[in-house]
Structure formats: C-alpha cells, structure tokens
ZAMARGU-4260 file (C-alpha; in steps of 0.2 Angstrom, whole numbers, plus 5000, padded with zeros to 4 digits):
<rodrens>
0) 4987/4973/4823 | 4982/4989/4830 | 4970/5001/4825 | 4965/5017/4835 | 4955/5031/4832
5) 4970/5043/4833 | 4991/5036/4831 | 5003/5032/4846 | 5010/5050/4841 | 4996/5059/4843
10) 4991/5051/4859 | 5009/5054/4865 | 5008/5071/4861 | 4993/5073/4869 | 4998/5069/4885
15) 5013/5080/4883 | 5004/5094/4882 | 4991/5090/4895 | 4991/5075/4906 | 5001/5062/4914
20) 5004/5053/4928 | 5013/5060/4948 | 5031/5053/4950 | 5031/5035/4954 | 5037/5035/4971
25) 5027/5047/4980 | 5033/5052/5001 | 5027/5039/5013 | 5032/5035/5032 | 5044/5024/5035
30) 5039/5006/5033 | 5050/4994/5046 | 5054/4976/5041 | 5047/4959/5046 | 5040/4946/5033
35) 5049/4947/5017 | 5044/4956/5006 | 5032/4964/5019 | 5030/4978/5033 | 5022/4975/5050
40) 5021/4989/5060 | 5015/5006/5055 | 5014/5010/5037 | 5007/5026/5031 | 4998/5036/5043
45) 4981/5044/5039 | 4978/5058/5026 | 4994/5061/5017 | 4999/5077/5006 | 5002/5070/4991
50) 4983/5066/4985 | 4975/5080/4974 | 4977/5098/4980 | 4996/5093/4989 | 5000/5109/4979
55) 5013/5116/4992 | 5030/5114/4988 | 5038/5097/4982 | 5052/5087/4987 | 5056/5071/4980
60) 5056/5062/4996 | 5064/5045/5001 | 5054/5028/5000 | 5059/5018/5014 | 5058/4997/5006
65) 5062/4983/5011 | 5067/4973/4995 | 5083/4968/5004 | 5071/4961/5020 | 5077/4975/5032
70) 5071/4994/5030 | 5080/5003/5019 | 5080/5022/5007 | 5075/5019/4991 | 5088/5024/4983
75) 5102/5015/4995 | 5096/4996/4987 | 5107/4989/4975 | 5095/4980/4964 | 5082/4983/4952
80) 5067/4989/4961 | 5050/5000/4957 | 5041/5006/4972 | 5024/5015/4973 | 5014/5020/4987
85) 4997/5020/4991 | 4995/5036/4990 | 5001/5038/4973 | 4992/5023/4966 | 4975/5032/4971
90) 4979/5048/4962 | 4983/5039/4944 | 4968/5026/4949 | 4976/5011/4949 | 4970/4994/4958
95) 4974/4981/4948 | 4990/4972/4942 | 4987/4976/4924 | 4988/4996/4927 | 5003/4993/4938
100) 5011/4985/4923 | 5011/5001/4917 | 5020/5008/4929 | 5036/4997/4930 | 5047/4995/4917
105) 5047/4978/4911 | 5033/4971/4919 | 5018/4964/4908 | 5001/4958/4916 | 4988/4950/4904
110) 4973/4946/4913 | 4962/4934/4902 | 4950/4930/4917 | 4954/4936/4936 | 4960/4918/4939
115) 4969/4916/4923 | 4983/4929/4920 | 5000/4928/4914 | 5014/4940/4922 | 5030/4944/4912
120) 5045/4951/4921 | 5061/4957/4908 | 5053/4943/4895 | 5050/4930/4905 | 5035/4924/4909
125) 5026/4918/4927 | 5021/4900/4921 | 5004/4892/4920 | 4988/4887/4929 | 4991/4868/4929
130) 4994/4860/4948 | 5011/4853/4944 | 5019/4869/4938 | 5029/4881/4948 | 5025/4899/4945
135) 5043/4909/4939 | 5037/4925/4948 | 5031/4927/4966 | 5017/4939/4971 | 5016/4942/4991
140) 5002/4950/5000 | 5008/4957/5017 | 5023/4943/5016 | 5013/4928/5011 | 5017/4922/4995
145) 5001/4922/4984 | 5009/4914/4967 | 4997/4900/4963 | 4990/4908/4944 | 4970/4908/4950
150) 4974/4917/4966 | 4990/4928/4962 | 4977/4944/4955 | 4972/4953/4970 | 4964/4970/4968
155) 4975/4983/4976 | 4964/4994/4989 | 4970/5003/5004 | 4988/4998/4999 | 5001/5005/5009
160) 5016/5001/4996 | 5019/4991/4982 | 5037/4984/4978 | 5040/4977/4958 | 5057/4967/4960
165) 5066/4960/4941 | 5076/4948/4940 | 5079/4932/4950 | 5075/4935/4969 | 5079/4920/4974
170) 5092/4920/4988 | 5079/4933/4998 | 5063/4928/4992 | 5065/4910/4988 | 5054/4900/4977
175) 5044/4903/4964 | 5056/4920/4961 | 5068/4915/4945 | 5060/4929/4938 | 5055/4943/4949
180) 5044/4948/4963 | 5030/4957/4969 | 5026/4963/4984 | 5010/4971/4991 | 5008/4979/5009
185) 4991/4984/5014 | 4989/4999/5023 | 4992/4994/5043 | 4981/5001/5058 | 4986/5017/5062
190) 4986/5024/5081 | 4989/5041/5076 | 4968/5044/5074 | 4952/5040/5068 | 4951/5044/5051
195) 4942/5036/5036 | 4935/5038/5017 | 4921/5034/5007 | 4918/5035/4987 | 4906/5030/4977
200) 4906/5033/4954 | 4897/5027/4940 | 4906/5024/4923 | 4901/5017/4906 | 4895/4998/4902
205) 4884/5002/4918 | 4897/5001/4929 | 4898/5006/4947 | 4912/5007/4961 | 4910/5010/4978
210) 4924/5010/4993 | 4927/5013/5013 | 4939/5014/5025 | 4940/5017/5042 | 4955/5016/5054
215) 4950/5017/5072 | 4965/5017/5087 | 4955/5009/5102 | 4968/5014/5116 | 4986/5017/5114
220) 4991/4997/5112 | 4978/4992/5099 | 4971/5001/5082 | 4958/4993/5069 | 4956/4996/5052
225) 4943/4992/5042 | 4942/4992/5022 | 4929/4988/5006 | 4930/4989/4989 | 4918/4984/4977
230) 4917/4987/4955 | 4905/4980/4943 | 4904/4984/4925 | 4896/4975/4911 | 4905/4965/4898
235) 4911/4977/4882 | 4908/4964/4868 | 4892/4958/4863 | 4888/4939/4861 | 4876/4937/4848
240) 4869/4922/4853 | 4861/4929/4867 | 4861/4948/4865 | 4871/4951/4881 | 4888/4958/4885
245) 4904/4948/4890 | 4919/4953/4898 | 4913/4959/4914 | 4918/4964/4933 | 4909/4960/4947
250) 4922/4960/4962 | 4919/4964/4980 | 4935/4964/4991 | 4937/4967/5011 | 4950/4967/5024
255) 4949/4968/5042 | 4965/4970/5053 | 4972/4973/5071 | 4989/4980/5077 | 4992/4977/5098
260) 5007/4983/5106 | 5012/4969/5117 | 5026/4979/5124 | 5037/4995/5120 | 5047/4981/5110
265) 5035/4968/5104 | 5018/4971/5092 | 5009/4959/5083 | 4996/4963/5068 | 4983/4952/5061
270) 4975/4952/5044 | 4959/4945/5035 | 4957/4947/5020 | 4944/4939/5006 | 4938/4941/4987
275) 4924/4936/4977 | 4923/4939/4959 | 4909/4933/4948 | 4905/4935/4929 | 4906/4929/4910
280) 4924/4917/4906 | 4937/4922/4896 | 4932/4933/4879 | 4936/4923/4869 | 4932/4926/4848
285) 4936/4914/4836 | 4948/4921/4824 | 4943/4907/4808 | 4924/4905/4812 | 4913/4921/4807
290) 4896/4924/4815 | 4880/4915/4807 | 4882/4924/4789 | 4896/4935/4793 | 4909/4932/4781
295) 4928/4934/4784 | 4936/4951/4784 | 4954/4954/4780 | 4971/4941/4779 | 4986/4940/4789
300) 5001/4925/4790 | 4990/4911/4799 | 5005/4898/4798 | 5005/4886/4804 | 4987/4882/4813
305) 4977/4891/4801 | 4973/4881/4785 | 4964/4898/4777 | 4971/4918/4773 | 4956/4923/4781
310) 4952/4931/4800 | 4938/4937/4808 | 4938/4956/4815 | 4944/4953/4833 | 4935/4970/4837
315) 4916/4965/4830 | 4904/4956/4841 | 4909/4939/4845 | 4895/4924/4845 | 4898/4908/4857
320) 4886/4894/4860 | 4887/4894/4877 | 4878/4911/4880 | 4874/4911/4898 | 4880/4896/4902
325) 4898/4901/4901 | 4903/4908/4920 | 4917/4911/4934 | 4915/4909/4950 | 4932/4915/4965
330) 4933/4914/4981 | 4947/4918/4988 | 4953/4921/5009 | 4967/4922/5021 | 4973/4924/5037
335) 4988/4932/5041 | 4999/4937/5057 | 5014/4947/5059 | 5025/4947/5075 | 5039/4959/5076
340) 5051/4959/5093 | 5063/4972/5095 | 5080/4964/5106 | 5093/4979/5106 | 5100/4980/5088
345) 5090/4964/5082 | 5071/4963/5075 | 5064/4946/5077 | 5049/4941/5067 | 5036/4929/5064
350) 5029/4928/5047 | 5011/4917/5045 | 4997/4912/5034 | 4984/4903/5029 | 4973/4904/5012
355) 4959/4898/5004 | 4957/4896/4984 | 4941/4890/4974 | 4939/4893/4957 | 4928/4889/4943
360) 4929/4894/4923 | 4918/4888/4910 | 4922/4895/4893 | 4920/4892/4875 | 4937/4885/4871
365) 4932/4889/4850 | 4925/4905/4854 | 4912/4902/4840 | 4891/4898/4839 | 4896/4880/4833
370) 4895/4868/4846 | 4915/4860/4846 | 4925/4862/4862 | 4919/4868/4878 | 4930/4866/4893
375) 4931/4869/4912 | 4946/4874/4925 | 4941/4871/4942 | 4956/4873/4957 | 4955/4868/4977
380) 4968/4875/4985 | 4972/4874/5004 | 4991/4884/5010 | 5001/4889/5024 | 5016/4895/5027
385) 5027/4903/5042 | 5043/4911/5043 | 5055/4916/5056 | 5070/4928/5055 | 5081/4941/5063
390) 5086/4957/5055 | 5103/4964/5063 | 5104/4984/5062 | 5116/4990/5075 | 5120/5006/5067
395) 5139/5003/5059 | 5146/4993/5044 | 5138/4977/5045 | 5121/4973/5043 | 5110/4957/5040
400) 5095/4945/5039 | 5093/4926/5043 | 5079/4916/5042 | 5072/4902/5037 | 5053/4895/5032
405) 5041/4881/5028 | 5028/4883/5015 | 5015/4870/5010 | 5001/4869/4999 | 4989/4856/4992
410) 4979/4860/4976 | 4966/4850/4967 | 4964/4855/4949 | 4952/4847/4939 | 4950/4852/4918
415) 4937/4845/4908 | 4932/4846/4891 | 4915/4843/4884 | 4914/4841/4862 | 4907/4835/4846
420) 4918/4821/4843 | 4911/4822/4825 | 4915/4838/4823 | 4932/4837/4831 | 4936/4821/4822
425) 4936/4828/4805 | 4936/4847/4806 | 4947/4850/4816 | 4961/4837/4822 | 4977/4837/4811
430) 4977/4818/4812 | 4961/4817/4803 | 4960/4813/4784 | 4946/4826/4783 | 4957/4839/4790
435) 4946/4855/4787 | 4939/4869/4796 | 4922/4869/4800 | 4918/4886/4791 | 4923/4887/4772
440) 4932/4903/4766 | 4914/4908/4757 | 4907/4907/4774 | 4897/4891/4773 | 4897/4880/4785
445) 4907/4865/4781 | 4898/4847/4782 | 4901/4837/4799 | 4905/4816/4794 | 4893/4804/4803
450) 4908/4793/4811 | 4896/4784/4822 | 4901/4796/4840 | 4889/4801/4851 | 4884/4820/4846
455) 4892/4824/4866 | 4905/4817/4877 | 4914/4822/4891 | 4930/4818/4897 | 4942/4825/4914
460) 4956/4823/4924 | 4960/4827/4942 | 4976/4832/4947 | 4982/4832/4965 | 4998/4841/4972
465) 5003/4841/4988 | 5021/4852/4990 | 5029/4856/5007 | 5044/4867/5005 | 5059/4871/5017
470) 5072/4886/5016 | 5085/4892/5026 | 5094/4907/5021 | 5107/4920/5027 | 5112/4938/5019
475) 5123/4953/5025 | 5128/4969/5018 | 5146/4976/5023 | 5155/4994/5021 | 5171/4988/5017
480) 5173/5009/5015 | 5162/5022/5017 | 5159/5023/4999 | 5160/5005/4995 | 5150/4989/5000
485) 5145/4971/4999 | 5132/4962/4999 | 5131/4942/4999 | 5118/4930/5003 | 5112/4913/5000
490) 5098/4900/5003 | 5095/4881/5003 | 5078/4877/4997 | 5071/4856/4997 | 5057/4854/4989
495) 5046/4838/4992 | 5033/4836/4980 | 5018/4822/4974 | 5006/4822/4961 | 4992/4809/4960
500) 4983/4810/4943 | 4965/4801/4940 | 4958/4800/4922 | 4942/4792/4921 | 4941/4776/4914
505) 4926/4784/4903 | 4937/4796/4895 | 4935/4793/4877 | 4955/4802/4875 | 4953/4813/4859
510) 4960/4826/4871 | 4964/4818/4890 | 4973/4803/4890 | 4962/4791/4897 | 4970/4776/4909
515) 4965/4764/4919 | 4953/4773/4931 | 4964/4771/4945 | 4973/4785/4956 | 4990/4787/4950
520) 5004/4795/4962 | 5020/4800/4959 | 5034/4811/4971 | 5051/4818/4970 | 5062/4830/4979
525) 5072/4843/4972 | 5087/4856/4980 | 5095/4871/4977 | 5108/4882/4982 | 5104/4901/4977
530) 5118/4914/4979 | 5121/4932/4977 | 5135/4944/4977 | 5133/4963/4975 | 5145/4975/4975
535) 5139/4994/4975 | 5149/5012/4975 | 5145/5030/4985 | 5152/5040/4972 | 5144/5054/4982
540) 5130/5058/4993 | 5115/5058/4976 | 5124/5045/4966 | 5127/5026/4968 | 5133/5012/4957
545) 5130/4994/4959 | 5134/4978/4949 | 5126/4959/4955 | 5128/4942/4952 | 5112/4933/4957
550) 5103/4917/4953 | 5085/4911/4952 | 5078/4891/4954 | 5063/4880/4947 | 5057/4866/4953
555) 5056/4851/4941 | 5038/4845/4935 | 5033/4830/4939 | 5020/4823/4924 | 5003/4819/4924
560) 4998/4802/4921 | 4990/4798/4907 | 4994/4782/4896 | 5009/4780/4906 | 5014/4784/4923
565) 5034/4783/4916 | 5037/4799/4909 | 5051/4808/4912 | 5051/4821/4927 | 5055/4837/4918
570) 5073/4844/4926 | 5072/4860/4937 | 5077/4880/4929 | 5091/4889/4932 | 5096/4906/4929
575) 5109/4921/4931 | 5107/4937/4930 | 5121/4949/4929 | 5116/4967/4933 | 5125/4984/4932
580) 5114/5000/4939 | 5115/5017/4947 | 5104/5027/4957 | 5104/5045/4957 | 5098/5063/4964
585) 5101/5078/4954 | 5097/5096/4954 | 5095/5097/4976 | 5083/5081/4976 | 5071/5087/4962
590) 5077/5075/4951 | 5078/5054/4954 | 5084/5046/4940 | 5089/5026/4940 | 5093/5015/4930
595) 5101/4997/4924 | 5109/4986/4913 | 5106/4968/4913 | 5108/4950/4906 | 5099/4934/4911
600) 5106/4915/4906 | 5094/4903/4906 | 5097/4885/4908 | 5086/4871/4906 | 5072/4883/4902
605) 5054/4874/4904 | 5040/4878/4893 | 5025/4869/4885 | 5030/4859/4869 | 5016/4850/4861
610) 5014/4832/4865 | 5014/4821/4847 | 5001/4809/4855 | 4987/4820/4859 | 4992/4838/4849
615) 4992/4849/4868 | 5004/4855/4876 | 5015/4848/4892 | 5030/4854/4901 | 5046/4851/4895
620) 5065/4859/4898 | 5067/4865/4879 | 5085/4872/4880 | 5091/4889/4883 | 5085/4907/4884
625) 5092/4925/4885 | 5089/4941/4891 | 5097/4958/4888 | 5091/4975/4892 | 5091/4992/4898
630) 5081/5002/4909 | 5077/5020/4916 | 5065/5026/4928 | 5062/5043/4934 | 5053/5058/4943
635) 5055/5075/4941 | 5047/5089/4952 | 5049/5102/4937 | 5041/5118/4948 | 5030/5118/4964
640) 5014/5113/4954 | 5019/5102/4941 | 5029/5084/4942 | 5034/5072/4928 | 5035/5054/4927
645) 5044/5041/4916 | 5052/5025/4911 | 5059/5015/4899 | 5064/4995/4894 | 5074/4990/4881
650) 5075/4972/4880 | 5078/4957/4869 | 5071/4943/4877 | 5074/4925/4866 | 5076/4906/4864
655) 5094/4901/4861 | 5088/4884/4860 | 5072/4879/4857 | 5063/4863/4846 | 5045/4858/4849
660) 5034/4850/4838 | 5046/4846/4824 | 5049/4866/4824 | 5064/4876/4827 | 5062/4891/4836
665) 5080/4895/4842 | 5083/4914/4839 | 5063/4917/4841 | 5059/4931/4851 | 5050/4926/4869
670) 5032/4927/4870 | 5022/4947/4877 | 5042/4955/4876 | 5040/4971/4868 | 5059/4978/4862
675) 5053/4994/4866 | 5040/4999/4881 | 5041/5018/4889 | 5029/5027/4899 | 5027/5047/4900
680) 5018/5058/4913 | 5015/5068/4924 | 5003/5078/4936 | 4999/5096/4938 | 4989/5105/4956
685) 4981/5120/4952 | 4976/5131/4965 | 4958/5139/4964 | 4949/5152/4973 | 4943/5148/4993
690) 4957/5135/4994 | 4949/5123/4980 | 4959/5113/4970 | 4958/5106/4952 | 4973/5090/4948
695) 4976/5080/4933 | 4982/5065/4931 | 4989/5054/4918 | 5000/5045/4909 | 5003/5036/4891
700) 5010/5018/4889 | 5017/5014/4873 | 5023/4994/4869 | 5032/4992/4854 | 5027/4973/4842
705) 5025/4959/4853 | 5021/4941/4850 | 5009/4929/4859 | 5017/4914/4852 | 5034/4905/4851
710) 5032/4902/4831 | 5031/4921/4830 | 5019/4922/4818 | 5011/4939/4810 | 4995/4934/4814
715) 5000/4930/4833 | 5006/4947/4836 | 5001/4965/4842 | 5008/4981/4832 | 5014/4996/4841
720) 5000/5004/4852 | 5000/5019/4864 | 4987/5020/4879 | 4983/5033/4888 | 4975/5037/4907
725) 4970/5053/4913 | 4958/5059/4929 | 4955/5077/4934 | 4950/5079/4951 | 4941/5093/4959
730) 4945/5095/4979 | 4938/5107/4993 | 4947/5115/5006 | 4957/5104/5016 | 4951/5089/5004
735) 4937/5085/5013 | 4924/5080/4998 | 4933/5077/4977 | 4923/5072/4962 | 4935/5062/4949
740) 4932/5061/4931 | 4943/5048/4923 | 4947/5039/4907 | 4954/5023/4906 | 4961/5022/4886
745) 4958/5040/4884 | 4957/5038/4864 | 4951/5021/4860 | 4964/5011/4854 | 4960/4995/4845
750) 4974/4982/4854 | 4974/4963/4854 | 4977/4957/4873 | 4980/4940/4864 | 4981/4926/4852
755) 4981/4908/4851 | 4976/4904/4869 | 4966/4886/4873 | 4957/4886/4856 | 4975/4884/4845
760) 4979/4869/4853 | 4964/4860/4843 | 4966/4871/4827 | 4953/4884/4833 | 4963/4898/4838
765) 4954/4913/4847 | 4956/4932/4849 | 4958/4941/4866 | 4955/4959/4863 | 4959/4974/4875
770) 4947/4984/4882 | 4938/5001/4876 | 4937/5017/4883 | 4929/5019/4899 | 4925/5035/4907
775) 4918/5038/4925 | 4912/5050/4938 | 4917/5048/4956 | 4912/5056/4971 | 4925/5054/4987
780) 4923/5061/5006 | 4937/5058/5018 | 4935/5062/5038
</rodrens>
C-alpha cells in the first residue's frame, strides 16, 4: 500500500547516480571497556576528519568496540555486529532510532509516539509498553540499560559510537537481550582541548533545530563537556476538527558530564543526562470512519475486524474529536557513573545508574470525529542498577570478562479508557446483537441504541511492578592456534518479580475487568542459565570465519488481576541462535565486506492473544517461531573522493506454532519482517577553489511487503517502498562554518508506518502513516 510520486526504481536509481550515504563505520579513536555495552574513558577526541570536506586520502580504518565487553577491532569479533560513529551519524543526519534503522541490516524501528515504539531485530520484535512485560531487546545508554518501551527512544547527539547487536545477547548482556542489543555511548570529555560547535536550521512544517557543544579540559586530571539539542516541527496531517496539524516534534535534550583522573590507573566519569518531549499523541486515522461527509475511497481484504470492503485514504486529513485535547507529555533523567581501575593486565570497573521516567499519552483510540474510545497511558518509573567486572587482557592467548550486577526497577502503569457505552455496545463489540459500524458504507452515520448507559464512563487499572534482578557471568576467548579460537561464556540470571493490580470497583468492565476494588499482589521468581560457544578461523590476516551457538531468555509474565487473581503465570522464552559469518578486507583495506548466515528457534514464544472474556489482548506463550536469514554489510572507498555504503537482510521470520482467538496462524509470516530490506550509498568531497568544500550525502532504504498483523491480512500490510536521504553540505577552509541543505524522503513516498494498532482491538482499526518529505536549511560553526 504504497504510493509515491516516482517507483522504488527510480528512486534507487537516483541515488546511484548522485547520492548516498559515507561507509557505515567511519575512523574513530580507540574506545577502552567498562560497562557493557559501553566505554568510559576517552572516546572520540575533538574535530575529527571524516566530517564534510575530509577529502584527503581514505583508508577504511578499524572501529575499535566493545560488543564482546573488552576493546576489540571491528573486524576481530565473532558475532553479528553494526557499528557507527558519531562522526558518521552527523554526516548522513541521523539522531534517532528510526534513521538508524536504516542503517543496520535487520533492524526495524516504528516510532508511533516517543514513548510508544516497537523495535524489531531479524523479525522479532522488542515486546510491549505494559509494566508486566519484558522487553526482548535491550537498549543501553553509556552502559545503563534503558529497555522499558516509554524510555528506550533517546535522541542520539554528541554520540561517540553506536553498536546494533542481533541475535540473542544474552550470556554478555543479560536480560531483556533474546533478541538483540543496542548500545549508545555519548561522546566523553575530552582532555586534548577546548573545542565546541554550534548549529542552528529551519525546515518545512515550521520546524526549527538548534545544537551546542562544548568540551572544556579544566587541568590535566579533569575535562567537562557540555551538550544541547533541541527540534520542533509541526504535525504533517491536518485534524479537521480543529484546523491544526498532528504529528509533531517538540524535544529538548542535554547532557552534562565530567571525567577526573584519580591516578595514572584509576578515572571515573559522571554523566547527566535528561529529555523532555511534548506534543500531539499518536496519529492515529480511522481506516472504516470517513470525515463528516467524506465517503470511503477504495477496498482492500479487511478480514477479519472489518465488517465493510471499504477504507479511508490513510494519506487525507484525518478528523479526531479530541482536537487539542489529545497530548504527550516525557520526562525523562538519569545519572550515571563509570569507574575504570587499571591493575597490571586487568581493568576493573564499576558500572552505575539511576533513571527517572514519566509519561503521559492521551490519544483517540478510533481515530475518528465520533465520540467512541478515548484512552490514556501514563508510566512512573523509578531504576537503578550497578555492575562490577574485571576485563583480563595480558597480551597472549587468553582473554576474558567476569562480572556480575544488580538491576532494579519499580514502574506504575496506569491505562484508562473513557467511551460511549452506547455506542460501543451496539456499534462496535462483536458480542453485541447490533454488531455494526458506526459509519454505513454510503457514509451516513449509523443510529446509536438508547440502552439506558450514561453517554460517558470511565474506567482504569493500575498496575505496579516492582523487579530486582541478579547476574553473574563469566566469558573468555582462547587461541587454541594462531589462526583459530574459542570463545565461551555463560550467565545465571534470578529474577524476582511482583505485580499488584487495582481496578476500580467503579469500573463498569466493557473493557478493564473490574474486581473488587482491593489491591491485588502476586510474585514469582524465575532462572536461567545462558551459554555460548563460538568458534572463529584466521584464514589470513583480511579474512575471518566464525560459527556460534548462543542463547537468549524471557522472563515469564505474571497476569494482571482482573476477575480473577488465579490465572496462569505465562512461562518464560527461550531461543537459539545458530550463526555462521565472515569478516573480510579486500583490495589493501579499501574494501570491508561482512556478512552472515543465521537461524533462531524459538521456544515458548510469548505474544498477545486475545482474551475471549473481554476481546483485548494479553500475554501468552503461543508456541514456536523461526528465523532464517542472510546478511551483508559493506563500505568501499572506491577513489580518494568518493565512498559507498550498503547492506542487505534476507530473512524469513515466522510462527511454527501459533493459535489465538480460534485462529490458526502457524506458517504466518511474523509482524514489521520485510523478506527483503537493502540499503545503497554513498558520499562524495568535492574540492572547491580557497580550500572550500561541497559533500553529499545520502542513502536509499528499500523494505520489501511487510505485515503489521499476525492474521496477515492485505489490508494490515505495507507494499514495497523505497526512501531516500540526501544533505549537501558547503564547508570553509578548515571547516570552521557549513550550511546543510537536506531532505528527509527525498521523493515523497506514500508508506503506511502501521495498521491495526489500539483501535482493532474494539473493531475500529486505525492507520499509522509515514512521514512526508521534509527539507531543511542548516547553518553550523565549530571552534
């Protein structure tokens, strides 16, 4: 269900012949270990040469990561692993998660609202927003684990690296990891001098951006740095009710942080961090309610929540009843510290934080100007963890990492609905005799039963959960030979978890079960074992080969009260993955190209199924799932001025067994898994006269047909789309002053984001659609 101005082979071609993107792993210093996945310590130091006008000779130089928890090249780690620096992720403009999607072969980021996305790794996705539910794929910020859904999305500024891990992770990252892992490092204080930036641009839907940085060494033992961001931009579809535009940015972001050498041996960095977005809810757009006198437009395969063969366009202004009323509101804040201890041929660390989450959404679940279902998601969250370890390096065939942590959160997570009963009652539930949508297929509006409700009511549930986590874990890599190693590792993780649900005695429980008024608590504790066994070949000094065993865990689920405070625990995940790769360096280091083979087996695989009693969904282990693919990812420095970039993911990603609802859909193809996804680019320095320099940057990302529901439906799915990023940038002499034009879905494709969403489970699904072409103007001064 795509429609564009110009086809995904024009688009493509396009970039071919003009822009693209710089190779995704651009030079950086050294980054040395602590937290994992993080770096204390010195990251990237000041100005670097591989922003716009860097157009001197090119190597493809080594990232240094630490995916395996100790420093290590790039292209010496034997797993599947995308890194980008900072440096890099300025030049193709990106600072969120959803353009780093783009860059990392099977990834997917959908970001409905800030606090409401879902993250896919290989087909599999990160889990939901609900207090009781474990998220499948950990996001770290400077070694603190971030994974909780409303606070995962950070925007990425002054980044010094960004590390995409697939495939369970969770012998060295531990829970929450079944799936993958992403780890952030921001830029750390840099004592090598006093350097900063500034930029400021305007861009279409009267948006603005502005940014600073400053990095200040006050003495040889302590630096500061100092860093801002800010973006607003106005909604891109218009709410007839009101006249106004939905969809909006309005983020602010900051970051303050301190490195002090304590010693020659010991140096300790502290971080602050915080985020405030603001702005309209989710856009949601009612795909079986027109606007006020605007008809239906087109069909499509609405089995089996649509009772009509008629949709809205998912692209025309949408009209909600809640107008301004309809808001999100996040706050988010943390602290964290990093101590790093050098003793001989061991590093010590200390890995700690705290962070604040609050969260508010009220959107229009219908996403239509009738009055039918409103609700509200509001989250508390209070965590800290700490970790300690030691890294052992001393230079010969062995090396290591032990450790072991304690993580503990407490989130409050309230949802309430507010509704028409009468409406609901016989418009929309399946269990009513009246079963009928509230808008006829000739557009009038379909007569509401007086069943005696009031015309409003409310109802709510609190949920509590408090979780406090343990791991200990040990991993090692050996040469057996000087061309072939092993690597094994494993971690115990206990988990000790409550819940304590309150519904309202009010409740009428149309929707939320309604129970007794009292506070319901229930608790249980859950193990696991994780191991992994890697073995990987030298076959020379460019070329490796590695094959893995590894495994991934999921805490169980306890339920939410409702009628009953007797309902099952659901049973915890489980997966394997078996994973053959090679990483290579061709033509004198011009060329890195990698790539993999995998296969994931899923055991007890827990999703939502709908619930009979009240028609929404709760968590359940439904069976078994699969994944197989392919990947490749590349950079190629094809002259001195001109570099290309690309990857690809070819995956089938599906349930093996899988029965909700009374529906079988064993064989049916797992939800945002494109088969096909591939990105091209490439960036190009051109010297000009006086030592200016003109850059451009871009890159196209193609997806093939993806679903956004387990029925697989027609109608619940997005055709094949291409999109494409581009920015020319204009430098002076030495870089001092650049002025960025950009374009953010260069040609305008029409693309669904998604389907479904809140509004199917009441019989009102809702469209999601992407976002327009933006273009901006930015001017930028470094000192």
């Amino acid at each position: 269900m795509s429609r564009s101005r110009y086809p995904a082979s024009v688009s493509t071609l396009a970039l071919l012949l003009a822009l693209a993107a710089p190779a995704a792993a651009q030079p950086t210093a050294p980054q040395s270990t602590t937290s994992g996945p993080t770096t204390s310590g010195p990251t990237t130091s000041g100005p670097t040469s591989s922003g716009p006008g860097a157009a001197g000779d090119r190597e493809i130089e080594e990232i240094v990561v630490t995916a395996q928890l100790r420093a290590q090249p790039l292209q010496d780690v034997p797993m599947p692993i995308n890194a980008f620096t900072g440096s890099f992720l300025r030049d193709v403009r990106i600072d969120d998660f959803e353009g780093l999607a783009d860059l990392a072969p099977g990834l997917e980021v959908l970001e409905q609202t800030v606090q409401n996305p879902t993250i896919v790794v290989r087909g599999v996705s990160s889990g939901g927003s609900a207090a009781n539910i474990e998220n499948r794929i950990s996001v770290f910020q400077d070694g603190i684990s971030i994974s909780r859904a409303q606070g995962a999305l950070q925007e990425l500024f002054d980044v010094g690296q960004v590390e995409v891990l697939k495939g369970p992770q969770g012998t060295l990252y531990g829970r929450g990891s079944t799936a993958g892992a992403i780890a952030v490092a921001s830029a750390r204080p840099d004592f090598d001098g006093t350097y900063g930036s500034v930029s400021a641009g305007i861009e279409e839907f009267d948006g603005w951006t502005g940014g600073a940085m400053l990095n200040v060494p006050v003495n040889d033992r302590a630096a500061l740095r100092v860093a801002a961001t800010r973006h607003y931009r106005d909604g891109f579809i218009k709410n007839l009710e009101n006249g106004e535009p939905t969809g909006g940015t309005d983020m602010m972001a900051g970051r303050i942080s301190g490195t002090v050498r304590l010693s020659d041996a010991v140096e300790a960095t502290l971080i602050l961090n915080g985020q405030r977005d603001r702005g309209n809810s989710n856009v949601f757009k009612a795909v079986t309610i027109p606007t006020r006198g605007g008809g239906f437009s087109g069909s499509g395969d609405n089995t089996p929540w649509n009772r009509l063969p008629f949709r809205t366009d998912p692209f025309a202004p949408m009209q909600s009843d809640l107008g301004d009323a309809s808001y999100l509101r996040r706050d988010v804040a943390g602290a964290t510290l990093l101590v790093d201890a050098q003793l001989g041929d061991i590093t010590l660390s200390s890995i700690s934080g705290y962070r604040y989450l609050k969260s508010d959404d009220y959107f229009d679940v219908d996403g239509s100007y009738l009055y039918i279902v409103n609700g509200l998601e509001d989250t508390d969250l209070d965590q800290y963890s700490t970790e300690l370890r030691a890294a052992y390096d001393g230079g010969g065939r062995l090396t290591g990492v032990a450790g072991l942590s304690l993580f503990r959160e407490s989130t409050d997570y309230r949802i309430a609905l507010d509704y028409d009963p009468n409406r609901v009652a016989t418009l929309v539930l399946a269990s009513s005799p009246f079963y009928r949508l509230p808008v006829a297929a000739n557009g009038a509006l379909n007569p509401v039963l007086p069943l005696g409700f009031p015309a409003r009511v409310g109802e709510e549930g609190l949920t509590e959960s408090d979780t406090t986590s343990y791991s200990v874990y040990l991993d090692g890599s050996y040469r057996i030979t000087d061309s072939l190693g092993l690597s094994a590792g494993l971690r115990y993780t206990f988990d000790d978890k409550s819940l304590a649900t309150t519904r309202p005695i009010s409740n009428l429980g149309l929707f939320i079960p309604t129970s007794t008024g009292d506070r319901r608590t229930r608790s249980a504790d859950f193990d696991a074992f994780q191991p992994r066994v890697v073995l990987d070949y030298r076959i020379d000094e460019d070329a490796k080969v590695y094959a893995s065993v590894t495994t991934g865990y999921r805490s169980g689920v306890i339920p939410e009260a409702g009628r009953t405070n007797s309902d099952p625990v659901t049973d915890p995940e489980y997966v394997i993955s078996y994973e053959a790769g090679a990483r290579t360096t061709w033509l004198d280091g011009r060329l890195r190209l990698n790539g993999s083979l995998y296969y994931y087996d899923w055991t007890d695989f827990q999703t939502q199924v709908t619930d009979p009693e009240t028609n929404l969904p709760v968590s359940a282990a439904a069976g078994e799932a699969s994944a197989f693919g392919f990947e490749l990812e590349g950079d190629f420095d094809l002259t001195k001025a001109l570099r290309l970039f690309g990857n690809l993911n070819l995956m089938q990603a599906e349930y093996d067994s899988f029965v909700s609802g009374g529906q079988d859909f064993t064989g049916n193809t797992m939800t945002r898994s494109p088969k096909v996804r591939f990105t091209l680019g490439a960036q190009a320095d051109i010297e000009l006269p006086a030592g200016w320099t003109l850059t451009a940057n871009g890159y196209a990302s193609y997806r093939s047909r993806q679903y956004y529901s387990d029925e697989n439906t027609a109608l619940e799915s997005q055709d094949a789309f291409t999109l494409v990023n581009a920015n020319l940038v204009l430098a002076t002499p030495e870089e001092g002053m650049t002025v960025t034009l950009y374009a953010e879905n260069l040609f305008d494709v029409e693309y669904l984001a998604d389907v479904g969403n809140t509004g199917r489970s009441f019989g009102i699904p809702t469209w999601v659609p992407g976002h327009p072409r933006v273009i901006g103007v930015e001017l930028g001064a470094r000192f």
